[in-house]
C-alpha positions as CSV (number, residue, x, y, z in Angstrom):
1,X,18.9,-21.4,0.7
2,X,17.9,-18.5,-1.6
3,X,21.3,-16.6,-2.9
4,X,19.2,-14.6,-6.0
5,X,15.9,-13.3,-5.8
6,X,13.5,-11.9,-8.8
7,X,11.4,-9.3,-7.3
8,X,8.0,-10.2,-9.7
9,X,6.8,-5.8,-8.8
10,X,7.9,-2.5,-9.4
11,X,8.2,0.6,-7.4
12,X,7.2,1.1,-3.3
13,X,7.8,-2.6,-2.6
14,X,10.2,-3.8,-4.8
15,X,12.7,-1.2,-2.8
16,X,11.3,-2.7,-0.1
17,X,12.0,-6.2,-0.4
18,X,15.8,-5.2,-1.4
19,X,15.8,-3.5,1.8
20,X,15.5,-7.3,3.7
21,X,17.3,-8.9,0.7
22,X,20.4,-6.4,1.3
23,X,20.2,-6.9,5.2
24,X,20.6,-10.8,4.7
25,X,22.9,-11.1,2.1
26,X,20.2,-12.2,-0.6
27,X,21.0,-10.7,-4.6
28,X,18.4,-9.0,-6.0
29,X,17.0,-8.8,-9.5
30,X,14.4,-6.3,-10.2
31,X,12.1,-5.8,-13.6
32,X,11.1,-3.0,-15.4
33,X,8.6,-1.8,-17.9
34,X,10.2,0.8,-20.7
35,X,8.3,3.5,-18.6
36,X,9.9,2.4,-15.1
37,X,13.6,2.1,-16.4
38,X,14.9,5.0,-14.2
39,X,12.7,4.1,-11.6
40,X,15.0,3.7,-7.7
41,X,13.6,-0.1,-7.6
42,X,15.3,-0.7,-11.4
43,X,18.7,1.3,-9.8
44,X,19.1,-0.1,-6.0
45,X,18.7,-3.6,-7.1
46,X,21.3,-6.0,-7.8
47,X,20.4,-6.8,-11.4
48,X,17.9,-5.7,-13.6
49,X,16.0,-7.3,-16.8
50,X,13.4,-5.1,-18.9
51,X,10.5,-7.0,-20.0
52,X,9.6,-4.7,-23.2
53,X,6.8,-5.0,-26.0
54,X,3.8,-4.4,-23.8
55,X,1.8,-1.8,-22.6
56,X,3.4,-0.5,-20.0
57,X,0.1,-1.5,-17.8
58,X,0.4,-4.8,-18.6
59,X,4.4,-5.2,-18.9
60,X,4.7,-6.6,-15.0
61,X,1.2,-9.0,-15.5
62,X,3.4,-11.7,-18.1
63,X,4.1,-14.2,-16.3
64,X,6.4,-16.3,-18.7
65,X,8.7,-13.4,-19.2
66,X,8.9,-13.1,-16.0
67,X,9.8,-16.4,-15.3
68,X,12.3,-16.2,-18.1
69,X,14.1,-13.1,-17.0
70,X,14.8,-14.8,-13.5
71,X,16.0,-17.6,-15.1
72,X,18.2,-15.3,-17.7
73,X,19.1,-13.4,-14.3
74,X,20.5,-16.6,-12.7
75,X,17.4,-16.2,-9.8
76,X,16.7,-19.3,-7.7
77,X,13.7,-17.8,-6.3
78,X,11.0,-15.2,-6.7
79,X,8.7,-12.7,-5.0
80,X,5.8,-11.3,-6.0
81,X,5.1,-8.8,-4.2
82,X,2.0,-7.4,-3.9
83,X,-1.0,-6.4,-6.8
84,X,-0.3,-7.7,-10.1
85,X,0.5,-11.7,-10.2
86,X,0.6,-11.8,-6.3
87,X,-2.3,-13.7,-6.1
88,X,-2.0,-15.5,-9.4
89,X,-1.7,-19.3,-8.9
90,X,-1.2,-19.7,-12.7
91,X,1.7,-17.5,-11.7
92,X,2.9,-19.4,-8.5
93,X,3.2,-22.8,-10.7
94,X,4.6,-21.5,-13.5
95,X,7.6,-19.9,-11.0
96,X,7.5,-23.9,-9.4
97,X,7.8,-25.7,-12.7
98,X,10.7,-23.6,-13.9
99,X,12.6,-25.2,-10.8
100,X,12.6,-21.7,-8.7
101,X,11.3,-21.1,-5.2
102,X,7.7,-19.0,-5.1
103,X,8.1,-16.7,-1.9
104,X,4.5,-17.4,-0.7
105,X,1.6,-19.7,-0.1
106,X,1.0,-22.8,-2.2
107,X,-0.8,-22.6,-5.7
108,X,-3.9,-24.8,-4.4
109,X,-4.3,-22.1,-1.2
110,X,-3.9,-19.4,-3.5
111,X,-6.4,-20.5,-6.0
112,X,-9.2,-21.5,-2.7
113,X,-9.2,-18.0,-1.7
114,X,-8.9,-16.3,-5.4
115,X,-12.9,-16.5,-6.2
116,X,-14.0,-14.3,-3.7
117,X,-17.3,-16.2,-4.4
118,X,-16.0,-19.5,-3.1
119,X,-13.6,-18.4,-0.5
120,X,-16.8,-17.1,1.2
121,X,-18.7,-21.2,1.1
122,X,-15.5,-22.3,2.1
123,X,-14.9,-19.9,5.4
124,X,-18.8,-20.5,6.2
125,X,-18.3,-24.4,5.5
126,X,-14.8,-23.2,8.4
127,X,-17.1,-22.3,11.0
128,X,-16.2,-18.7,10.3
129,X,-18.6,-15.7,10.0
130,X,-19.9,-14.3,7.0
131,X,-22.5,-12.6,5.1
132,X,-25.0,-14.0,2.8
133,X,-23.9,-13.6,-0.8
134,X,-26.7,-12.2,-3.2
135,X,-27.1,-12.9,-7.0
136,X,-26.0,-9.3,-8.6
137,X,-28.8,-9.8,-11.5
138,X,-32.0,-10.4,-8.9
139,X,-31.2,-8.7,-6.1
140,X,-34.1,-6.7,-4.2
141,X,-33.3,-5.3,-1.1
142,X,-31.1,-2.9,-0.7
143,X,-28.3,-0.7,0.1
144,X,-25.9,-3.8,-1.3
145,X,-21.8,-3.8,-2.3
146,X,-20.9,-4.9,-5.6
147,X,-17.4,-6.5,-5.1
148,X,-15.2,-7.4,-8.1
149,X,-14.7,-11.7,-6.9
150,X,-11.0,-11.8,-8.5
151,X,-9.7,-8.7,-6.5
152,X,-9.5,-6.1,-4.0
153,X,-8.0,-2.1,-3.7
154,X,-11.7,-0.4,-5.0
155,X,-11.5,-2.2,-8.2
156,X,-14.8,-3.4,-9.3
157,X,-16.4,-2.1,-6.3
158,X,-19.5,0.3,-6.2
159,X,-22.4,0.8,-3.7
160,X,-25.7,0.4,-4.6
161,X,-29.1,2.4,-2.7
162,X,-31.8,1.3,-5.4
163,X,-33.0,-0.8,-8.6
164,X,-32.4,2.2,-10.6
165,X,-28.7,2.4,-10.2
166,X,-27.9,-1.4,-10.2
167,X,-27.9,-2.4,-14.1
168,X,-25.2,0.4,-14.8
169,X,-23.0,0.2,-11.3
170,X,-22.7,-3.6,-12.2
171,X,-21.8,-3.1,-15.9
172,X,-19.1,-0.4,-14.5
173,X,-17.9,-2.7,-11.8
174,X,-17.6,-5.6,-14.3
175,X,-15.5,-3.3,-16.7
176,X,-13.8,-2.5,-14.0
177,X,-13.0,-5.9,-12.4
178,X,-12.1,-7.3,-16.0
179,X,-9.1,-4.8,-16.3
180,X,-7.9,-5.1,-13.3
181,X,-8.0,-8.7,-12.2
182,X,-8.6,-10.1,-16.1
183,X,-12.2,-11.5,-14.7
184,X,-15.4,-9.8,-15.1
185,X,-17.1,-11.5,-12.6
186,X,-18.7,-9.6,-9.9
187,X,-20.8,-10.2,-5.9
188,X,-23.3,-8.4,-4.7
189,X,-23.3,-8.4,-0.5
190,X,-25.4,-6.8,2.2
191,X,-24.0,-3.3,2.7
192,X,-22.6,-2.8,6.4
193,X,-22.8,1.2,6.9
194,X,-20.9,2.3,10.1
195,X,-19.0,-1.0,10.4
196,X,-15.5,-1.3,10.7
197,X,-12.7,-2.7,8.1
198,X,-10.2,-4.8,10.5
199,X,-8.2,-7.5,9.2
200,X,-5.6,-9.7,11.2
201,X,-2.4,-10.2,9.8
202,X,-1.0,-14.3,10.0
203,X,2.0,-16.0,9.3
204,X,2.3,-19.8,8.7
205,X,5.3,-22.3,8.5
206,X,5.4,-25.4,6.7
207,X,5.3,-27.6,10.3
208,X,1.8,-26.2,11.4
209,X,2.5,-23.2,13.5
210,X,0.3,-20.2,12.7
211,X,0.7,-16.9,13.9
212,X,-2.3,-14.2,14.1
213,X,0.1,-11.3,14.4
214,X,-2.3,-8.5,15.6
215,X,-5.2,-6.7,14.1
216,X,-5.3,-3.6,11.7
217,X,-7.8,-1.1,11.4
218,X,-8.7,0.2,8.2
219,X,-11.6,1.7,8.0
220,X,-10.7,4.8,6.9
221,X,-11.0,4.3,2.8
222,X,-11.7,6.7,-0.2
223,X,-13.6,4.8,-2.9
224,X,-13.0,1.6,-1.0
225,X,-9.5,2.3,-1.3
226,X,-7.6,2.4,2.1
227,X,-5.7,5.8,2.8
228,X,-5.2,5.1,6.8
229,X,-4.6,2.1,8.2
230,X,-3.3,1.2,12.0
231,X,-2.7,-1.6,14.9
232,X,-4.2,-2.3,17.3
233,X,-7.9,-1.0,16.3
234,X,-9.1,1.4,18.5
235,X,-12.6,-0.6,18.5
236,X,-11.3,-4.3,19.5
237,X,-11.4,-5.4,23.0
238,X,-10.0,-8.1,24.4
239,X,-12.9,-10.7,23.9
240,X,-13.1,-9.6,20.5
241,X,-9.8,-9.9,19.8
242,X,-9.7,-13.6,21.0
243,X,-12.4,-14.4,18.4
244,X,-11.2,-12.4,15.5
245,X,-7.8,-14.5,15.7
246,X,-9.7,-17.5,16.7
247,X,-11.7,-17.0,13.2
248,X,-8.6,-15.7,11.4
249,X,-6.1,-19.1,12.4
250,X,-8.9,-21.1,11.4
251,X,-9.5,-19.8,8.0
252,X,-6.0,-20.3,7.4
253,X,-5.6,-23.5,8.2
254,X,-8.8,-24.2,6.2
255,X,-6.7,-24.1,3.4
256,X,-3.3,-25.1,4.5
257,X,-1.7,-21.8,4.5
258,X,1.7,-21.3,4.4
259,X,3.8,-17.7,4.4
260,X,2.4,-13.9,5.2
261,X,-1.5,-13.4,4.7
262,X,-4.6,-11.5,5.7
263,X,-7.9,-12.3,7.0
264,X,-10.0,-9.6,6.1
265,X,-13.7,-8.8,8.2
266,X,-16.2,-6.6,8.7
267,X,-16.4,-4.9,12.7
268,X,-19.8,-3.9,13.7
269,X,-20.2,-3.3,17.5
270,X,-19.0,-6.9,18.9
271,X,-20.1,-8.9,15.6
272,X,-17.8,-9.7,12.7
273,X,-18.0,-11.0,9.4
274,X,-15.9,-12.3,7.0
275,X,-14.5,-10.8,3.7
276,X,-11.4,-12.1,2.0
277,X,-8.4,-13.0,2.3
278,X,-5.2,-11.8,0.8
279,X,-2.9,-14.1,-0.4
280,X,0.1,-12.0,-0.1
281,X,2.0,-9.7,1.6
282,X,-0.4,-6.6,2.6
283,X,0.1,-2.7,1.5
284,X,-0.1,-1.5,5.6
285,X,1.9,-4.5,6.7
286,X,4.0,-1.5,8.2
287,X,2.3,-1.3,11.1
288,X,2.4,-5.3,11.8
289,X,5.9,-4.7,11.8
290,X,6.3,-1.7,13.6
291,X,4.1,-2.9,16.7
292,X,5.5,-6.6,16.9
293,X,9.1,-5.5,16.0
294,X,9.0,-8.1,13.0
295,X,10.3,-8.3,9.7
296,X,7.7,-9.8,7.6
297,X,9.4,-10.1,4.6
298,X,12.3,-11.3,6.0
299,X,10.0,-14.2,7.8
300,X,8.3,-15.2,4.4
301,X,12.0,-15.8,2.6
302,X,13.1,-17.9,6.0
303,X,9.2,-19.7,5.4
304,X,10.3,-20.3,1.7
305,X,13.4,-22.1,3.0
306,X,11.6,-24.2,5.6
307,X,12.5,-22.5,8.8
308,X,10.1,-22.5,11.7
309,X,8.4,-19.9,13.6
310,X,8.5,-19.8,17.5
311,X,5.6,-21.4,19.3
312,X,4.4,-17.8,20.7
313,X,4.2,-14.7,18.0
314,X,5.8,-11.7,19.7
315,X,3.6,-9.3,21.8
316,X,2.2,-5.5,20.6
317,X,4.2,-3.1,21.7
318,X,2.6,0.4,21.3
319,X,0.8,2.1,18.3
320,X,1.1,2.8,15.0
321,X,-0.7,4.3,12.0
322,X,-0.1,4.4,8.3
323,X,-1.0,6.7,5.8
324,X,-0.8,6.2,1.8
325,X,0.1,9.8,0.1
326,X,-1.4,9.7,-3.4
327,X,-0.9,12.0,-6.4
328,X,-4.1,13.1,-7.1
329,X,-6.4,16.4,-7.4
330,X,-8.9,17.0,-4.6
331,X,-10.0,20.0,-6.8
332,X,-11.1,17.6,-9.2
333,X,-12.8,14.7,-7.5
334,X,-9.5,13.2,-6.3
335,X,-8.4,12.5,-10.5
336,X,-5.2,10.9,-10.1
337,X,-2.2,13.4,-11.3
338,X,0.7,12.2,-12.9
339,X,3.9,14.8,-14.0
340,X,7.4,14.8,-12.2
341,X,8.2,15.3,-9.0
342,X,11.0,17.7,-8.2
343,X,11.4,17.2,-4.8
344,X,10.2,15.0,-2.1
345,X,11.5,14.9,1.6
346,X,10.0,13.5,4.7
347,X,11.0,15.1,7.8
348,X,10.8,13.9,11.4
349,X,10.9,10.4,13.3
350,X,8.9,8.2,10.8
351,X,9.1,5.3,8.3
352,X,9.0,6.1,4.8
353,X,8.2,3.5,2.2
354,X,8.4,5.1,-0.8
355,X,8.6,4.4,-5.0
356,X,9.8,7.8,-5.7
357,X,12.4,10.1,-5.1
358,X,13.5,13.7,-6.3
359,X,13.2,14.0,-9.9
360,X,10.9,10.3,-10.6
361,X,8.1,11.0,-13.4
362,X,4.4,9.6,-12.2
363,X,3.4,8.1,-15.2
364,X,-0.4,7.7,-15.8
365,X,0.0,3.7,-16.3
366,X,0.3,2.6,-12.9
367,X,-1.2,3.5,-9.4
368,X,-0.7,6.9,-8.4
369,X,0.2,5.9,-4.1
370,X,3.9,7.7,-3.8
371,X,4.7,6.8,-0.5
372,X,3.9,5.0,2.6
373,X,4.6,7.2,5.8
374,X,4.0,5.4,9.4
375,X,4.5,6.2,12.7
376,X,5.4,4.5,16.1
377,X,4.5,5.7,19.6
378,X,4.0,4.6,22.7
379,X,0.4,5.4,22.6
380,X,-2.0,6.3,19.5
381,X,-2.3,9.6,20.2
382,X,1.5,10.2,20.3
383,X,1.5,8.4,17.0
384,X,-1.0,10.5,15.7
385,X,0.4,13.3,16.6
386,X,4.1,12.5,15.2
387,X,2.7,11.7,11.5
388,X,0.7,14.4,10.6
389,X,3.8,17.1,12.1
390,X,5.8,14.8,9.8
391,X,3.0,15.1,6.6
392,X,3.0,18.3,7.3
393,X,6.3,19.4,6.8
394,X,7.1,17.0,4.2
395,X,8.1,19.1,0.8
396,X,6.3,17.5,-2.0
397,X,6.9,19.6,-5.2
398,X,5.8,19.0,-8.9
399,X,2.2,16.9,-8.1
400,X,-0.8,18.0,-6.2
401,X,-1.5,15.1,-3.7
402,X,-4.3,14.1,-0.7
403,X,-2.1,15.1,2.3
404,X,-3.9,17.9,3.5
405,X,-6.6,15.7,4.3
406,X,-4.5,12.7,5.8
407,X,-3.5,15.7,7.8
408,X,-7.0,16.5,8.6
409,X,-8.2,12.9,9.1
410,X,-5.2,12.7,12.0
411,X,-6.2,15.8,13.7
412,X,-9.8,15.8,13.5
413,X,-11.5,14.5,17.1
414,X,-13.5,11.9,15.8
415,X,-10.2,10.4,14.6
416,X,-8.7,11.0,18.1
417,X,-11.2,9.5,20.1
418,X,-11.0,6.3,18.2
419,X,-14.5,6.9,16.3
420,X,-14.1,5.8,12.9
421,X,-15.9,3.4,10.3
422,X,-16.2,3.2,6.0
423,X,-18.2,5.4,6.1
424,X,-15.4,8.3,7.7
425,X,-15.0,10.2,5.3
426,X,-18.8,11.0,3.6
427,X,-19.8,11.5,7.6
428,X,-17.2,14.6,8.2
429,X,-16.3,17.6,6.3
430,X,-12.4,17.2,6.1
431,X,-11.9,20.1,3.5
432,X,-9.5,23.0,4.6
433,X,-9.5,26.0,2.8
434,X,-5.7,28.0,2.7
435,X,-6.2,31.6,1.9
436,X,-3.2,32.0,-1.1
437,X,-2.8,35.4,-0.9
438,X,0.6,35.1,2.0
439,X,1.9,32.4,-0.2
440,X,0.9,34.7,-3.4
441,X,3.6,37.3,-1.6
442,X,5.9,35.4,-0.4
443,X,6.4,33.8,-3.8
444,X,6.4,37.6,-5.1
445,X,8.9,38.1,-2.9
446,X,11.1,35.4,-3.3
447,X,10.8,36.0,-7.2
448,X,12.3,39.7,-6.5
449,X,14.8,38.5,-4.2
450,X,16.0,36.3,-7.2
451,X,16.0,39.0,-10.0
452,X,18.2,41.2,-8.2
453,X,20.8,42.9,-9.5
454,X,23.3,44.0,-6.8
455,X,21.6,46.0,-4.7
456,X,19.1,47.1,-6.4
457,X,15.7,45.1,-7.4
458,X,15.1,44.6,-11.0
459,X,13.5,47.3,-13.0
460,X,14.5,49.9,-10.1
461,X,13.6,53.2,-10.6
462,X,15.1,56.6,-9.7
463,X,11.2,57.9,-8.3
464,X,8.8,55.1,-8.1
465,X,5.7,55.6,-8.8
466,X,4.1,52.1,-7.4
467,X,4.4,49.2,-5.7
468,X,6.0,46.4,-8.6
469,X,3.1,43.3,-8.7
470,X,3.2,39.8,-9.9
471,X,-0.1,37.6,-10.9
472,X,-0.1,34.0,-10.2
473,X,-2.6,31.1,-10.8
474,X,-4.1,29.4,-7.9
475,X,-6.3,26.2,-9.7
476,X,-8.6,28.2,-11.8
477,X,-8.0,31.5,-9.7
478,X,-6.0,34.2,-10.4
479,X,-4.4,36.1,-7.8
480,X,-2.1,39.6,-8.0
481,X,0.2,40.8,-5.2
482,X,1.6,43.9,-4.3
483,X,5.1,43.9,-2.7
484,X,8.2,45.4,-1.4
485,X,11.0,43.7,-3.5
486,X,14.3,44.6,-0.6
487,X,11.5,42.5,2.1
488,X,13.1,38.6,1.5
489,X,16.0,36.2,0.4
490,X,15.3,33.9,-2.7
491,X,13.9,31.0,-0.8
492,X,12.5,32.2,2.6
493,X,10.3,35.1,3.3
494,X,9.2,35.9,6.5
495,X,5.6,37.3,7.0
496,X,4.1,39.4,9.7
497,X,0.5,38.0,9.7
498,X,-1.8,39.6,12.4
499,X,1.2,39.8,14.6
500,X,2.7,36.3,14.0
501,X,5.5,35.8,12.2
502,X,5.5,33.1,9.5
503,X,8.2,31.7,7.9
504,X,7.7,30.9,3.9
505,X,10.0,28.1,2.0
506,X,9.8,28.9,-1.7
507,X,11.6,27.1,-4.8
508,X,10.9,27.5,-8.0
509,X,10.6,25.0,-11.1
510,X,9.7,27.2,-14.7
511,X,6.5,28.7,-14.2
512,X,5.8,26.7,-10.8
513,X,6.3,28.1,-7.3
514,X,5.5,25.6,-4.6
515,X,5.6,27.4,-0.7
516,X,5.7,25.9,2.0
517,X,4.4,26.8,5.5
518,X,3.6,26.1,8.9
519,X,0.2,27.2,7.4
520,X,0.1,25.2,4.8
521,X,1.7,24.5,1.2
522,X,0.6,25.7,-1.8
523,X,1.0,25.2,-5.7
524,X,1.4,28.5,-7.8
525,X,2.0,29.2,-11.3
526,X,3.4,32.3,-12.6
527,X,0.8,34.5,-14.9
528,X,3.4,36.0,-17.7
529,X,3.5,39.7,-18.0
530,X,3.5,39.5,-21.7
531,X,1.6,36.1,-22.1
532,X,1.6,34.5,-25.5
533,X,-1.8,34.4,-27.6
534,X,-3.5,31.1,-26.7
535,X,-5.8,28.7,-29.1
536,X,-8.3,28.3,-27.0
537,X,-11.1,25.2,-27.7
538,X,-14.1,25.9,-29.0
539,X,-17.4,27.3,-26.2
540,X,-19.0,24.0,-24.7
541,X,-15.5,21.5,-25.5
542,X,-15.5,18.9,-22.7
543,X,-11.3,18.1,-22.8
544,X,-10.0,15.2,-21.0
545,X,-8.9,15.4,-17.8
546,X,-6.0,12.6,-18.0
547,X,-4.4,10.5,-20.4
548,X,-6.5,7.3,-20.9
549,X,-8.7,5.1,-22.8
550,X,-12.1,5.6,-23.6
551,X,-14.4,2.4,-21.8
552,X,-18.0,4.0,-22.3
553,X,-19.6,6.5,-24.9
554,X,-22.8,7.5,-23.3
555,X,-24.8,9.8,-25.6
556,X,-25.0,10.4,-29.5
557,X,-24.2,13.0,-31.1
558,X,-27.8,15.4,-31.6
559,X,-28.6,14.3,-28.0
560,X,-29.8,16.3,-25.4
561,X,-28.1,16.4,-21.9
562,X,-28.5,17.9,-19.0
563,X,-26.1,19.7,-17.0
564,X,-24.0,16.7,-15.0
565,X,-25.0,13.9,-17.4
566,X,-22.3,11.6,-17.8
567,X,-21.1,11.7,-21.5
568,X,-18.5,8.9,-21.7
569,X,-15.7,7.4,-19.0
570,X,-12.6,7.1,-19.2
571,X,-10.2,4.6,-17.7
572,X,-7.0,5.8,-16.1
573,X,-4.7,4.4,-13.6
574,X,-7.2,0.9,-13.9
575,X,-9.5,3.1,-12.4
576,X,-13.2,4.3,-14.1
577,X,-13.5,8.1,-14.9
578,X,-17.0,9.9,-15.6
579,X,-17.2,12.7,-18.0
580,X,-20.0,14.6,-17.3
581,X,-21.1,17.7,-19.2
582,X,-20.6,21.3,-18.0
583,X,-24.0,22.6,-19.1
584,X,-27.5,21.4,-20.1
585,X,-27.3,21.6,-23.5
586,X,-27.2,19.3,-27.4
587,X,-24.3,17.3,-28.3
588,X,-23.0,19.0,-31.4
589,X,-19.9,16.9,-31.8
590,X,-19.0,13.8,-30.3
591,X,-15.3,13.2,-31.4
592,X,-13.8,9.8,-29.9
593,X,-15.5,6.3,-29.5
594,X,-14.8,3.3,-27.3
595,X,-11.6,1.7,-26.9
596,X,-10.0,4.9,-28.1
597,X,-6.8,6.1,-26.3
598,X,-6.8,10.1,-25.7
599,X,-4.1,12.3,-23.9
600,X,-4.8,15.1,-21.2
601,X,-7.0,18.6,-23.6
602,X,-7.8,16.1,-26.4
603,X,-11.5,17.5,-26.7
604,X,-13.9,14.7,-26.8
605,X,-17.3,16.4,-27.2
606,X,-18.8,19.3,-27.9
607,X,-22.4,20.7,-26.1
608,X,-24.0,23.3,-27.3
609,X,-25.7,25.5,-24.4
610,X,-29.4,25.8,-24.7
């Protein structure tokens, strides 16, 4: 029986394996990197052991100090969660031959399926679909998928249309793949355009049973990264469905699976092919548990300890869809944002699996997802509908995030009428453009209502002459306001706007205003009256975006570019960066080289405009 468990991951599911752990008695012992030490996962746990002198990024991949700190914790068991060492068998063995319980499949099952390369001969050898595998260095026809073979999550992953792109999208994808999974090695496959991601989530005891708990659909993905995922898929009848968990049963017991897993496949029309499987406990497992009404990690701990499932997995019981909110800038090609978030509430009847709280600092060294939010209705339209209300009047203050277009994706038709593939999100225009201007006032007007004095508005005057104004930054745009300073209270303003009233939430953090509307929410920041004198960089500086490391220098200094070449790339977040330049011009300084670590408006090149 486990009585201790060492939760091997930080942050969205570390809280949520203490959730089970609390529910059945089961101490907890969490691990944190010098970054993550006030992190809600380090503070709701039982016990906690920091695993210093490491980069933060690679503090939670060392697998002997983590093995020692459960041991130092007095753990009899641990779980790794998902991402980092989840799908390590090195990992897995080490956790056996220290005398604790591993909280998932067996070593051997994990290392079958962790060469993506070799998973694929041994589900064809299965009987189960798949697609031919191509050699990434003589490759001909295309479009083809380069696919990292030690991972998943968009690492390492890049489409490829012609010859001309395919030497640099595999040297990218290999850099890529190397710091993310520790192995370069990279797949090319055919690509499938206007297929369907759908995966079936199973769950195997130790006496043979072997569950195929329902399909998810997750086709909806940003850079081969899934942002909306849901069960059952829209797309999967019932004579599909037979053969998808007919083909998923029997790639796990191709390898003698035991615990919670995924069998991952491509959906085109009625065909399917295969694609991986994850050895571990899934991201949008959510919705598996949601629909079935199970507990998933509480069935892996009772797998651990040799319990057995029922003959019959439980039956679907309406709908439910997942979204993941991220922190990153849709004004700048989705770069991941990092800063502190002041406040972060999620209203309405929904789940929230979340890392962060009020006041948590997004750090640029680990993946920027915040939160997990999922809804459960009778029918998919219902539980549509319920998530993006909730999404939308969630207050997320302090980061600039991707839920207006979650929001979008749940409301658009295509969405609704079940018509969605990888390819979502290129094929519709999901941008929304929110006029600032009302939150501009309102945030005028809250501003007024806080700087007065009495009752009368600061800087009152006997005879007025004109209307007082405040000047805000909107992105790169600079907006000014008239007002009326005796219209609002210091945190709600209501607006008249073309004969609809419009409530306004404002709050305040230094120079940022963040209001909230039925309309929309938007991030200001307060222009100074009397602003200090700047440095500015010199005409032509191309700053950094984010903190990161510098993977690639792409030109010389003397070099002529043109406007859009890429200049060097960055890694952030394990993810790859381009820095292109602004303007066609010659590269007059070229100021870091690779391997170089630089911090957000450290200028790393200079182009002189021709």
């Amino acid at each position: 029986m486990i009585k201790t468990l060492l939760i091997a991951n930080r942050g969205e599911i570390a809280r949520r394996i203490i959730r089970t752990c609390r529910a059945h008695g089961i101490r907890t012992v969490a691990v944190f990197s010098d970054p993550d030490a006030g992190a809600p996962h380090v503070r709701e746990a039982d016990l906690a052991v920091n695993l210093p002198g490491a980069a933060p990024a690679d503090t939670y991949l060392r697998a002997g100090l983590l093995v020692e700190a459960a041991l130092k914790a007095g753990a009899d068991a641990v779980h790794p969660g998902y991402g980092f060492l989840s799908e390590n068998a090195g990992f897995a063995r080490e956790v056996q031959r220290a005398g604790l319980t591993w909280v998932g499949p067996a070593p051997d099952a994990i290392e079958a399926m962790g060469s993506k390369v070799a998973a694929k001969k041994r589900m064809a050898a299965a009987g189960v679909p798949t697609l031919p595998e191509l050699d990434p260095d003589t490759v001909t026809e295309f479009p083809v998928l380069i696919k990292a073979s030690a991972g998943g999550g968009g690492r390492g992953m890049r489409v490829v249309r012609g010859k001309a792109e395919l030497a640099d999208a595999l040297a990218s994808a290999r850099r890529e793949a190397e710091s993310a999974f520790g192995d370069p090695t990279v797949f090319c496959e055919p690509l499938l355009e206007h297929a369907r991601h759908v995966e079936v989530q199973v769950l195997a005891d130790t006496h043979g049973t072997v569950w195929a708990l329902g399909e998810r659909e997750c086709s909806i993905q940003r850079r081969h990264q899934k942002i909306v995922e849901e069960s059952p898929s829209p797309a999967v009848g019932d004579d599909v469905r037979e053969r998808l968990f007919a083909a998923a049963v029997a790639a796990a017991e191709s390898i003698g699976y035991v615990g919670a897993g995924t069998v991952e496949f491509m959906l085109k029309g009625t065909d399917f092919h295969f694609l991986e499987v994850n050895t571990r406990l899934q991201v949008e497992h959510p919705v598996t548990e949601l629909v079935h009404g199970v507990d998933l990690v509480e069935w892996q701990l009772r797998i651990a300890e040799g319990d057995r499932l029922p003959e019959q997995a439980p039956p679907p019981r309406g709908h439910a869809i997942e979204v993941r909110l991220y922190a990153e800038d849709p004004a700048h090609d989705w770069r991941p944002a990092s800063g502190t978030l002041h406040r972060f509430t999620v209203p309405g009847d929904v789940r929230l699996d979340s890392g962060v709280e009020d006041g948590s600092v997004v750090s640029v060294h680990y993946d920027p997802m915040l939160a997990k939010v999922i809804a459960h209705a009778p029918t998919r339209a219902a539980a549509a509908r319920k998530l993006a209300a909730a999404l939308e009047n969630a207050q997320v203050h302090g980061l600039v995030t991707n839920r207006a277009l979650l929001v979008n994706v749940l409301r658009h038709d295509a969405f609704l009428d079940g018509d969605t593939h990888t390819g979502f999100l290129t094929e519709h225009d999901l941008t929304r453009t929110v006029d600032p201007h009302p939150f501009a006032l309102a945030a005028a007007l809250a501003g007024a209502a806080t700087r007065r004095i009495g009752a009368l508005p600061l800087g009152w005057r006997n005879v007025r002459s004109q209307q007082p104004k405040a000047r805000f930054l909107f992105g790169d745009e600079q907006i000014e306001v008239e007002y009326d300073p005796a219209q609002a209270t210091a945190d709600t303003v209501i607006l008249d706007l073309d004969g609809v009233r419009v409530p306004f939430h404002v709050a305040r953090y230094g120079d940022t205003v963040e209001v909230d509307s039925p309309r929309g929410s938007v991030s200001l920041r307060v222009v100074p009256r009397f602003p200090e004198p700047e440095t500015g960089v010199a005409p032509g500086a191309t700053v950094a975006p984010m903190p990161g490391t510098v993977v690639r220098v792409s030109v010389r200094q003397g070099d002529h570019v043109a406007a859009g070449q890429e200049l060097l790339v960055l890694e952030a977040m394990k993810m790859e960066h381009r820095v292109l330049a602004g303007t066609a011009g010659t590269v007059t300084e070229l100021l870091v080289e690779r391997a170089q670590q630089v911090n957000a408006g450290d200028v790393l090149a200079v182009v002189e405009e021709q």
